[in-house]
N, C-alpha and C positions, 0 to 999 in steps of 0.2 A: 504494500500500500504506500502508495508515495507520500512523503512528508509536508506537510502546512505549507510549508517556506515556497517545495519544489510546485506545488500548485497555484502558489500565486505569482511565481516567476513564469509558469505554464499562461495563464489567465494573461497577466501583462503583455506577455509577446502576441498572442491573440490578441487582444488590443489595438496594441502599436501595429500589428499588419493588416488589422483591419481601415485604422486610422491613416497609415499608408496609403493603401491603396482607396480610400476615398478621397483623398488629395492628390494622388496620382491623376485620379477620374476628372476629377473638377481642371487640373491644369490640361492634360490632354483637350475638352470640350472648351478650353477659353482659345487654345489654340486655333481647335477647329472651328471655333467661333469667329478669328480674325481672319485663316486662309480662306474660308469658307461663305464669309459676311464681311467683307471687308466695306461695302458703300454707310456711308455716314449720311443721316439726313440731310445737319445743315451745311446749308453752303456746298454745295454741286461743283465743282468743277469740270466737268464736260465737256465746257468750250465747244458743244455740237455736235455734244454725244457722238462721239469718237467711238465708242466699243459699248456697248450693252453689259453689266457685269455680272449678270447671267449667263453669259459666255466665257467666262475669264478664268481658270484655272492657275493660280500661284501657289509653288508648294516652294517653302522655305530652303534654303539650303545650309542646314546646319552645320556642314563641319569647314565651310568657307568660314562661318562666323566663328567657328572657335582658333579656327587658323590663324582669324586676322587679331586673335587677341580680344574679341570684342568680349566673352565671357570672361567671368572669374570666381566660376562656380565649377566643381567638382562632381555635383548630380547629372546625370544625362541630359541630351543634349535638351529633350524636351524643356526640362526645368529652366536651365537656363535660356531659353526662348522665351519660359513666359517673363523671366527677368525683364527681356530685351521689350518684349511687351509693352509693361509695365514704365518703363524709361520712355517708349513713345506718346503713352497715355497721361503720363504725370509733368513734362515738360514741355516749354514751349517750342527749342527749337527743332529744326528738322530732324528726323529719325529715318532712317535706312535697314532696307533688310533685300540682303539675297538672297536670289532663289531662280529659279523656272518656269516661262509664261507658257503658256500654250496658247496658240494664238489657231488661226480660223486651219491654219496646212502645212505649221511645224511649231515645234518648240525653241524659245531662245531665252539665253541666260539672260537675266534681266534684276533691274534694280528698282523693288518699290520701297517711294519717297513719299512725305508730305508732313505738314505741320504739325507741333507739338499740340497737345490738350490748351496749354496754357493762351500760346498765340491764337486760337482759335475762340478761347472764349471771351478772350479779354477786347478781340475784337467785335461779336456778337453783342457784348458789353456796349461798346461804342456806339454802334448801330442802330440798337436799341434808344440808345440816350440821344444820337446827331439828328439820327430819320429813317423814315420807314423805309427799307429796304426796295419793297415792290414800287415806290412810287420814283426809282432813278430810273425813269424811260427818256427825260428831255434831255436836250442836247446844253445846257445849261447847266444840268446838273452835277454833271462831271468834274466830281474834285475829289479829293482822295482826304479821309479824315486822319484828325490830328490824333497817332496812336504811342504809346509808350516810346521814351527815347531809348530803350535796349530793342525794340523791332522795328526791323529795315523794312519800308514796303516801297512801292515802286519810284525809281527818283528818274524821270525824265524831263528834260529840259530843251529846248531852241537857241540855235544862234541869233535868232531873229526877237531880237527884245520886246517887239511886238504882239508876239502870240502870249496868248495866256492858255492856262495848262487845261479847261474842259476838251479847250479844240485841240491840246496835244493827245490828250486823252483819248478822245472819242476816234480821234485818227487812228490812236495806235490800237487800241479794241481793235476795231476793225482790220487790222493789220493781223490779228490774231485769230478773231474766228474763221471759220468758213463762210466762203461765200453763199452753200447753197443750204445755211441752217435751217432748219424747219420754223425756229423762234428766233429771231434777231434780236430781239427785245431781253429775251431772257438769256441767252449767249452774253449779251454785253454785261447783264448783273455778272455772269459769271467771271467774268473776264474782272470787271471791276472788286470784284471780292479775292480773285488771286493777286490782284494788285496793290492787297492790303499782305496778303498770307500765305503766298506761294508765287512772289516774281520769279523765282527760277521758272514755271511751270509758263511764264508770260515767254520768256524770254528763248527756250527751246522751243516753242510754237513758232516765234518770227525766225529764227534761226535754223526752223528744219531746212537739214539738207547740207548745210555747211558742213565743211570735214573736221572741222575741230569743235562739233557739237555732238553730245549723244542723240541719237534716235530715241524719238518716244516712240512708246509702242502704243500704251492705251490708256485712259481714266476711267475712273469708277471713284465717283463720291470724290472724299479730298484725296485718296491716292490717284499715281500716277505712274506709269510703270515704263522706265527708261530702260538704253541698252548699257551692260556691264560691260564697261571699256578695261576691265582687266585691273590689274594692283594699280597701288598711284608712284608718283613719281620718286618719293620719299622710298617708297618699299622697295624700290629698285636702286636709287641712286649710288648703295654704296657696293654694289652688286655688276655696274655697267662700264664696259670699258670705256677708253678715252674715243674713238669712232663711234660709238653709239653715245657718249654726250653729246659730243660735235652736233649730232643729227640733230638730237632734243634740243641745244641752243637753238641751232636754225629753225626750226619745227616753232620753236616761241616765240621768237625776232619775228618771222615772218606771219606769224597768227596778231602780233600784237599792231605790227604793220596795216592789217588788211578789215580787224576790225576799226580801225580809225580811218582809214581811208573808203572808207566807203563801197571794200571788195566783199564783205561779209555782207553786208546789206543795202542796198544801194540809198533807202530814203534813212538809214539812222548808223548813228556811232557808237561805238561800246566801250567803255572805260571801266578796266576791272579793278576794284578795291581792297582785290582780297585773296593777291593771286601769290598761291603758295604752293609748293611743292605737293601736302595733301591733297589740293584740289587740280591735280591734272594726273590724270591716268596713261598709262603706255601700256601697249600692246609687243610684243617682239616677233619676228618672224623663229616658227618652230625649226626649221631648218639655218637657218643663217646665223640666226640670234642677232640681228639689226632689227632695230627699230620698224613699226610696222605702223602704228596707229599712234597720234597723241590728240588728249580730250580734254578737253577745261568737264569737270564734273561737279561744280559748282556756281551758276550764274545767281546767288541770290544776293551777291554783292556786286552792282554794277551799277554802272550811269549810263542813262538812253538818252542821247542829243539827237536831235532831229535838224539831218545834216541841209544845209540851206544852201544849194545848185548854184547860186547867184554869185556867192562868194569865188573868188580866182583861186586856180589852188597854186599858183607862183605867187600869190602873197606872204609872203613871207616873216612881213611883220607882224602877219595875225593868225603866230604858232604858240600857244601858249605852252609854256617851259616851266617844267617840275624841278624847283629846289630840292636839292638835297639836302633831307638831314638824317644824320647817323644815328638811326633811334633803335637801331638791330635790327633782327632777321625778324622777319614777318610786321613790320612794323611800316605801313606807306602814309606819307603825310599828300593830304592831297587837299585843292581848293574846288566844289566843284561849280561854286562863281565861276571860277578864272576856267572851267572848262568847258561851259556852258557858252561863255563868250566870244571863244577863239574860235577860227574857223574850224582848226583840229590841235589836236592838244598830244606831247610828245609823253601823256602819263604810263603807256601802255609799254613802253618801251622801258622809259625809268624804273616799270615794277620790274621786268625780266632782267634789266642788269644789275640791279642793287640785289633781286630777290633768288638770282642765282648766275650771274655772271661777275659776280665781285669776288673777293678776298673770301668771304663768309656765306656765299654760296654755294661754295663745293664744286659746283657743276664740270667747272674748267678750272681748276685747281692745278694743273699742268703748266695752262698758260700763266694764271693770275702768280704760281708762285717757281715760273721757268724751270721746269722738271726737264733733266738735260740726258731724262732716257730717251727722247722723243725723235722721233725720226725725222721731222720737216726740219728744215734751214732755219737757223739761229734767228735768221732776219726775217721770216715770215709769223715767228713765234713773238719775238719781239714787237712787230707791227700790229698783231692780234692784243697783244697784251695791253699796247697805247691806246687802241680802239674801244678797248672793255675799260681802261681808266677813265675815257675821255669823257665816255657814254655815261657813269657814272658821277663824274666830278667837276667836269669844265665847261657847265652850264648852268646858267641863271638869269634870271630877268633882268638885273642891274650891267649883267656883264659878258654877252653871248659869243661863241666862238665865232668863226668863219661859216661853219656849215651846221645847221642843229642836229637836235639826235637825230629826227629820225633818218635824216641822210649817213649819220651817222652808223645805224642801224642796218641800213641794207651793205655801209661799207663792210662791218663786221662780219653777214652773212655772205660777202664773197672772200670775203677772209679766210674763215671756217668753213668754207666748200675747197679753196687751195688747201688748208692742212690735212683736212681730209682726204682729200685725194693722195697728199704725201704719204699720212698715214697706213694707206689700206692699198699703197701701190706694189707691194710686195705680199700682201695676205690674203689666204684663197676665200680662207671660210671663217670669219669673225662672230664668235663667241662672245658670252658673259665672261 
């Protein structure tokens, strides 16, 4: 007959495994509650019902997410999913999860996005208190409400002093939806309510197509389900040789070129504020291991000028030029007056060389600290090196060089296509 003690140590583990697994059950179904149910009443993002989400199959991809460190739980993977959950639900800013879409005639890695709990109620909050929602149908009404100074919503701006912001607004909405929505009327709320709480979601819509944007795939409610461009630039960098930095320098000179000049979108400019190593992802060729894809994976930090046709672009005195101050890595001072003003503004350029073509960039640490294993001519490394000081240093509104950055900029990139080529002129097959 077993003893007191052994029966209720019997009883207890009965217990505890029953207690278990009824919290097992509960997190599995909150799970299958968000792959499963992911549309949120309010505030629709659809932008024109892009995808039905009765259609939409996302199944998480868990051991990406313990890979990239995002866990720091020891329980399976489930458990620490509803963690991650939980982190979406409880804060305001954006939350991320990987996984795989199935879409209408294949599956593709993909990345669903969208706003925290917090950002979303606090602007509800607003809304409630500024105006009623349903009644912003006029063309007048288009203004964008005054929301906490920690959330960024949408910042666009004209060269043309003139314009006032409904008519920037109501322009760029429409630059946004489809043309052949079934509700115009309701597409623009929506449009104007991600331009309180999901500008990224504004800005990949004007940008589909460009090559240094991800692909949206679909919406449902406030998610929104992008393409996975692969690790970021950070997860690679200390990992890449000096031929595949070279690429990534050029890959960014030339992205920050083309969104200011008007090559990424012909009626507007993009000035990025928050461009950091984290948010740019790279792809590699499986066989070569060069560089294959690079992608800014975060547009919620940006400036939209609305580029004004009128202005010459050999003027030259109306380039507006980013002081430099030495405030460390990821740190950009920027005015976005003085960018809003200028016909084009050299800011896009200044983040790529201070934020990874300097000393404290890493990127090109070869050139910036004349590494004398390198294969190219003393004097083509040296010429790169004065181009990456100049770009960063020897410009200012009080005192401008001969030629501003961004001429300065495309010099660089024919710079870094000779080392390059010295580089890789003796190597068959370039690896990590």
């Amino acid at each position: 007959m077993p003893s007191v003690s052994s029966l209720i140590f019997y009883v207890a583990v009965v217990l505890f495994a029953v207690y278990l697994n009824d919290r097992n059950g509960a997190n599995i179904k909150l799970l299958e509650s968000y792959e499963h149910n992911i549309n949120i009443t309010f505030g629709p993002l659809n932008l024109g019902n892009d995808s039905s989400c009765n259609a939409l199959d996302f199944q998480l991809n868990y051991k990406k997410h313990v890979d990239l460190g995002i866990f720091f739980s020891n329980h399976a993977s489930y458990m620490s999913m509803v963690s991650l959950f939980k982190l979406w639900t409880s804060q305001r800013n954006d939350k991320i999860f990987f996984g795989t879409l199935k879409l209408n005639d294949k599956t593709v890695s993909a990345v669903a996005k969208g706003p925290g709990r917090n950002c979303f109620e606090m602007f509800e909050q607003t809304v409630n208190i500024a105006t009623d929602i349903n009644t912003i149908v006029t063309y007048g009404q288009w203004t964008l409400l005054p929301l906490s100074d920690d959330i960024r919503s949408l910042e666009i701006c004209s060269k043309d002093i003139k314009s006032i912001q409904n008519a920037l607004l109501y322009s760029f909405f429409n630059s946004v939806i489809s043309d052949d929505s079934d509700n115009k009327a309701h597409s623009l709320i929506e449009a104007w309510i991600a331009a309180h709480v999901s500008v990224e979601l504004l800005v990949l819509k004007v940008l589909h197509g460009y090559r240094y944007v991800p692909n949206i795939y679909a919406t449902c409610g406030r998610v929104y389900f992008v393409e996975d461009c692969g690790h970021t630039l950070e997860y690679h960098m200390s990992k890449m040789n000096l031929t595949n930095r070279l690429l990534v320098a050029k890959e960014l000179l030339t992205l920050a070129l083309e969104l200011a000049d008007g090559t990424a979108h012909q009626s507007y400019s993009f000035y990025l504020t928050d461009l950091t190593a984290e948010n740019i992802a790279v792809k590699l060729n499986e066989t070569s291991g060069l560089l294959q894809t690079l992608k800014v994976i975060d547009w919620s930090d940006v400036i939209i000028v609305v580029n004004n046709h009128s202005l010459k672009k050999t003027d030259n005195d109306n380039i507006h030029v980013s002081k430099h101050i030495d405030c460390g890595p990821g740190c950009l001072s920027y005015s976005k007056e003085e960018i809003c003003q200028s016909r084009v503004s050299d800011h896009n350029i200044y983040a790529v060389c201070k934020e990874f073509l300097s000393n404290d960039g890493r990127l090109l640490h070869e050139i910036t600290g004349s590494d004398k294993t390198m294969k190219s001519p003393e004097k083509e490394v040296k010429n790169l090196a004065s181009l990456l000081n100049n770009c960063l240093w020897n410009f200012d509104v009080e005192k401008q060089s001969e030629i501003n950055r961004l001429d300065t900029a495309k010099l660089i990139i024919k710079s870094i296509q000779l080392i390059y080529n010295f580089e890789t002129s003796n190597i068959t097959n370039n690896v990590l």
